[in-house]
MDAnalysis code that builds the backbone (N, CA, C; Angstrom):
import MDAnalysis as mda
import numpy as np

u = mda.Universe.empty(243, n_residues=81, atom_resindex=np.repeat(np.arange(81), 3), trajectory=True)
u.add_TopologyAttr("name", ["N", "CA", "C"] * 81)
u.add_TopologyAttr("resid", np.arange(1, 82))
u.add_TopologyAttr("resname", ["UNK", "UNK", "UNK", "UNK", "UNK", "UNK", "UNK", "UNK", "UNK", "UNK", "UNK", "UNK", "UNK", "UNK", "UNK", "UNK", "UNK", "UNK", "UNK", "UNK", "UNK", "UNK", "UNK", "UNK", "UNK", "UNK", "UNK", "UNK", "UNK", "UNK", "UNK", "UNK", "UNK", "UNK", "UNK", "UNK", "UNK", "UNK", "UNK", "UNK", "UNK", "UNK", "UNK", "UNK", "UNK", "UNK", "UNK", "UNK", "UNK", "UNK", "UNK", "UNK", "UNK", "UNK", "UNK", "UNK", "UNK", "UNK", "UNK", "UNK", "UNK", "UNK", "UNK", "UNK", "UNK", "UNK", "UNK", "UNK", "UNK", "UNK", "UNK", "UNK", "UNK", "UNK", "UNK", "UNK", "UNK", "UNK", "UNK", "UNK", "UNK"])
u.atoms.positions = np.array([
    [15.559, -35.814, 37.933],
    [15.072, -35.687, 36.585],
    [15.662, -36.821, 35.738],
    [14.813, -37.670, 34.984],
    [15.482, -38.306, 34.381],
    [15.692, -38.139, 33.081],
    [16.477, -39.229, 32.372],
    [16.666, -38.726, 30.540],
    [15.367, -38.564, 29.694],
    [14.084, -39.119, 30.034],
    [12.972, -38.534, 28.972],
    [12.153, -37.371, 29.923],
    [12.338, -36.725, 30.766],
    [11.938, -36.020, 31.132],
    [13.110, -34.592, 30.618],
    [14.021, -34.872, 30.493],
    [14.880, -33.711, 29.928],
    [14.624, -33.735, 28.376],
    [14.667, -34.778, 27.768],
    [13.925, -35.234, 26.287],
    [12.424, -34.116, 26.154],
    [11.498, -34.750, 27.025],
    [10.484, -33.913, 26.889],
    [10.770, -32.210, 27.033],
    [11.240, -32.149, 27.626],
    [11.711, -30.426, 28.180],
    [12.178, -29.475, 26.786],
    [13.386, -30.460, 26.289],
    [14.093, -29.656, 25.442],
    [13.261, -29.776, 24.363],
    [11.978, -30.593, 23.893],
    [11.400, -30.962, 22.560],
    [10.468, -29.720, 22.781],
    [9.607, -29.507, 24.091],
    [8.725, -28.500, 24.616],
    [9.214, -26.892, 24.135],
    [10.063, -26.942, 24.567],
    [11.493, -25.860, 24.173],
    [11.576, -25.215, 22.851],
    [12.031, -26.212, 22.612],
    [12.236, -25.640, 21.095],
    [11.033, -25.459, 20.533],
    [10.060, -26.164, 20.460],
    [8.574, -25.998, 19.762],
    [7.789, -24.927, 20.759],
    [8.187, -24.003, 21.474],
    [7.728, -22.893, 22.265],
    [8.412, -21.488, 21.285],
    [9.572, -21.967, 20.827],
    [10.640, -21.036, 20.783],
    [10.066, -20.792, 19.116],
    [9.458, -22.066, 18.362],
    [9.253, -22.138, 17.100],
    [7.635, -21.319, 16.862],
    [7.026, -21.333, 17.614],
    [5.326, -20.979, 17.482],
    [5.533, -19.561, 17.614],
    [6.411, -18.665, 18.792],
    [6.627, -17.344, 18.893],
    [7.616, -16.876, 17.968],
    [8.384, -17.494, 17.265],
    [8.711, -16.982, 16.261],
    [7.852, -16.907, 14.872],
    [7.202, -18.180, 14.741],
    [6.837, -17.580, 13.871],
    [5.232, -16.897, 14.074],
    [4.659, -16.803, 15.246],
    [3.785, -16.006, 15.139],
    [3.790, -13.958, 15.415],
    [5.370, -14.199, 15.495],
    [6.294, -12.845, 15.460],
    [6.577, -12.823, 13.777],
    [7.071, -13.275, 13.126],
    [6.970, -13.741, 11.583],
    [5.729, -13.151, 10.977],
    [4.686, -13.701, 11.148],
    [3.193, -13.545, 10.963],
    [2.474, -11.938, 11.251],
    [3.263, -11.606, 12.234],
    [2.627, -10.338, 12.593],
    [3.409, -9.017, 11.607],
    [5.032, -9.551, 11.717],
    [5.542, -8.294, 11.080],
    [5.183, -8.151, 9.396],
    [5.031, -9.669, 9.108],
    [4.337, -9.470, 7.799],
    [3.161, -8.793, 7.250],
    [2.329, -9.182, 8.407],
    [0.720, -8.732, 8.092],
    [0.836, -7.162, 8.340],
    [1.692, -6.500, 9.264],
    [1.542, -5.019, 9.470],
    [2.147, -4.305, 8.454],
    [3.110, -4.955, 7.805],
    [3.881, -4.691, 6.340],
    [3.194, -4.433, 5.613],
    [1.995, -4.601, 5.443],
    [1.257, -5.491, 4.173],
    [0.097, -4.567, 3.606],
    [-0.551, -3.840, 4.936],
    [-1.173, -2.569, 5.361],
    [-1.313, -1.999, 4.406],
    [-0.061, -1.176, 4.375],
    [-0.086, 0.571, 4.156],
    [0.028, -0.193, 2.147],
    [0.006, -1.629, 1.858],
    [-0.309, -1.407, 0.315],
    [-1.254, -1.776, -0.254],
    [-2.532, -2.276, 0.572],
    [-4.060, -2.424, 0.463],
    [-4.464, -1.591, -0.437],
    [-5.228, -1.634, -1.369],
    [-5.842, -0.573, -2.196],
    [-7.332, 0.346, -1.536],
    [-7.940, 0.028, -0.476],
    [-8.846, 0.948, 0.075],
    [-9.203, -0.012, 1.527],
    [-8.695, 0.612, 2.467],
    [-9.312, 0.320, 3.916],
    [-10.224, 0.968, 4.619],
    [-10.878, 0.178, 5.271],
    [-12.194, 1.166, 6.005],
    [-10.879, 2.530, 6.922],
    [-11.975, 3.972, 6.580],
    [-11.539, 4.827, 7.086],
    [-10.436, 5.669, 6.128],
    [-10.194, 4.878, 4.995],
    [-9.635, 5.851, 4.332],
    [-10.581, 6.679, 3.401],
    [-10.341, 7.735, 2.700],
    [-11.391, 8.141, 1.428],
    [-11.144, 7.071, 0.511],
    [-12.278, 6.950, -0.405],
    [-12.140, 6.379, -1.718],
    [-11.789, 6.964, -2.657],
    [-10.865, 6.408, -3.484],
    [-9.811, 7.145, -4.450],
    [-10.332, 8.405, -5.084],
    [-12.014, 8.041, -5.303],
    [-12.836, 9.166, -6.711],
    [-12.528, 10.795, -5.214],
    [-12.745, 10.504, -4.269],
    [-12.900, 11.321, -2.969],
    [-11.433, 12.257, -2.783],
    [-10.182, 11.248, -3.247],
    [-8.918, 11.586, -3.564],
    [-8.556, 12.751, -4.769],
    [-9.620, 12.135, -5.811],
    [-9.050, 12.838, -6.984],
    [-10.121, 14.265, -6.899],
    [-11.041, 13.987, -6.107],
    [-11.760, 14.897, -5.774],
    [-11.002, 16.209, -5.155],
    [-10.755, 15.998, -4.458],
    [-9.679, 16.899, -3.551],
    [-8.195, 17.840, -3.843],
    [-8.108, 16.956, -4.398],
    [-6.949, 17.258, -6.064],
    [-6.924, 18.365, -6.744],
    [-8.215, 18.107, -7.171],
    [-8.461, 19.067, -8.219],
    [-8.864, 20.025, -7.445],
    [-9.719, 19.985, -6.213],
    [-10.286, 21.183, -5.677],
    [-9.185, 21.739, -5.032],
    [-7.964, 21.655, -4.705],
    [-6.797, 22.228, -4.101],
    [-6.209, 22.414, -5.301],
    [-6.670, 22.391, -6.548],
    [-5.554, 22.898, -7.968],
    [-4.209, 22.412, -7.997],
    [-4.300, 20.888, -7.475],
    [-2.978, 20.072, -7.959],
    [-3.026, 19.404, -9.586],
    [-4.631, 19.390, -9.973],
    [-4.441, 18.977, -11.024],
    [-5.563, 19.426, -11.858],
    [-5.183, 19.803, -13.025],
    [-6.456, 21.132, -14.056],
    [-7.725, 19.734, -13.866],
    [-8.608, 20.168, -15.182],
    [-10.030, 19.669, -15.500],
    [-9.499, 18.580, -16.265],
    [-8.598, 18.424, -16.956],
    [-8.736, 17.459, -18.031],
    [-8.133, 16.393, -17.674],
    [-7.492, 16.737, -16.813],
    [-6.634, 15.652, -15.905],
    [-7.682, 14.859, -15.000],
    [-8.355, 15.369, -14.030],
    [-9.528, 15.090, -13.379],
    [-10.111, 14.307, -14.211],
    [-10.714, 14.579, -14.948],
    [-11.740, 13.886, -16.102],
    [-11.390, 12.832, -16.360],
    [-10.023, 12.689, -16.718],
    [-9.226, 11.415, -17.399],
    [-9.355, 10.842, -16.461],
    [-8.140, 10.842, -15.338],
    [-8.324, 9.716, -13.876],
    [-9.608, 9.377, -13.380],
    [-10.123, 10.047, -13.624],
    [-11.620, 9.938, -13.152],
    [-12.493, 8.841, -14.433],
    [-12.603, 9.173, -15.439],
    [-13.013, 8.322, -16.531],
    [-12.185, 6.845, -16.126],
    [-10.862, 6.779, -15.659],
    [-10.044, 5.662, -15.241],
    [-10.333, 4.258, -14.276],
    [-10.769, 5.507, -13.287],
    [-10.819, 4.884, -11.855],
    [-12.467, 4.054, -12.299],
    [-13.194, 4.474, -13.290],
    [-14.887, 4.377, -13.237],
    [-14.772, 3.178, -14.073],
    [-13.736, 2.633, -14.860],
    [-13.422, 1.459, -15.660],
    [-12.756, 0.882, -15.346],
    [-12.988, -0.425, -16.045],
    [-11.957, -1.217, -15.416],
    [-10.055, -1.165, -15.141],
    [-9.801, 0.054, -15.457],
    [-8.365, 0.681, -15.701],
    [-7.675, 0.070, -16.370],
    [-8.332, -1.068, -17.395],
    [-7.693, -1.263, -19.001],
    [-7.143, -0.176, -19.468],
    [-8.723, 0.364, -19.569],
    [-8.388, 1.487, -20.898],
    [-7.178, 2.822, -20.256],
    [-6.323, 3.432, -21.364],
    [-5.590, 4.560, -21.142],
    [-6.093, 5.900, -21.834],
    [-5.839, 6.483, -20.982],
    [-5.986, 8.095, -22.076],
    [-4.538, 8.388, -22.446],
    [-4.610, 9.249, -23.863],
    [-3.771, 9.587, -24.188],
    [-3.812, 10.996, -23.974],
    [-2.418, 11.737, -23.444],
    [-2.055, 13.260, -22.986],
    [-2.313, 14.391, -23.997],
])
C-alpha cells in the first residue's frame, strides 16, 4: 500500500463516517418534528376534535361555539369568556 492510497482510504473514511452521520442527524430531526405538524393524513381534523369534546361533555355549548367560531377564522380574532 502506498502513501496516496492510505491518503485516499482515510479521506473515503471520514467522508463515509460524515454522510451517516449526518443522514442519522436528518432522520432524528425529521421524526422529532412529527408529532408538532398541525394536521396529518389520518388524524381527525381539529372541527372533528372539538366535535367529540363536546359530545363526551368535556366542554359545555358556549365553549364549542367559541373554538369553533375560532378554528372557522383566521384565529386572529378572540372571544372573550
Amino acid at each position: 500500500m502506498s502513501g496516496w492510497d492510505l491518503f485516499a482510504m482515510s479521506i473515503g473514511s471520514v467522508l463515509l463516517w460524515a454522510v451517516l452521520l449526518t443522514v442519522a442527524v436528518l432522520l432524528i430531526r425529521n421524526l422529532g418534528h412529527t408529532s408538532q405538524r398541525p394536521h396529518t393524513v389520518g388524524s381527525p381534523p381539529p372541527e372533528q376534535v372539538l366535535a367529540d369534546r363536546f359530545a363526551h361533555g368535556e366542554i359545555d355549548e358556549e365553549e364549542y361555539r367559541n373554538r369553533l367560531a375560532v378554528l372557522r377564522t383566521d384565529g386572529s380574532r378572540l372571544t372573550e369568556r
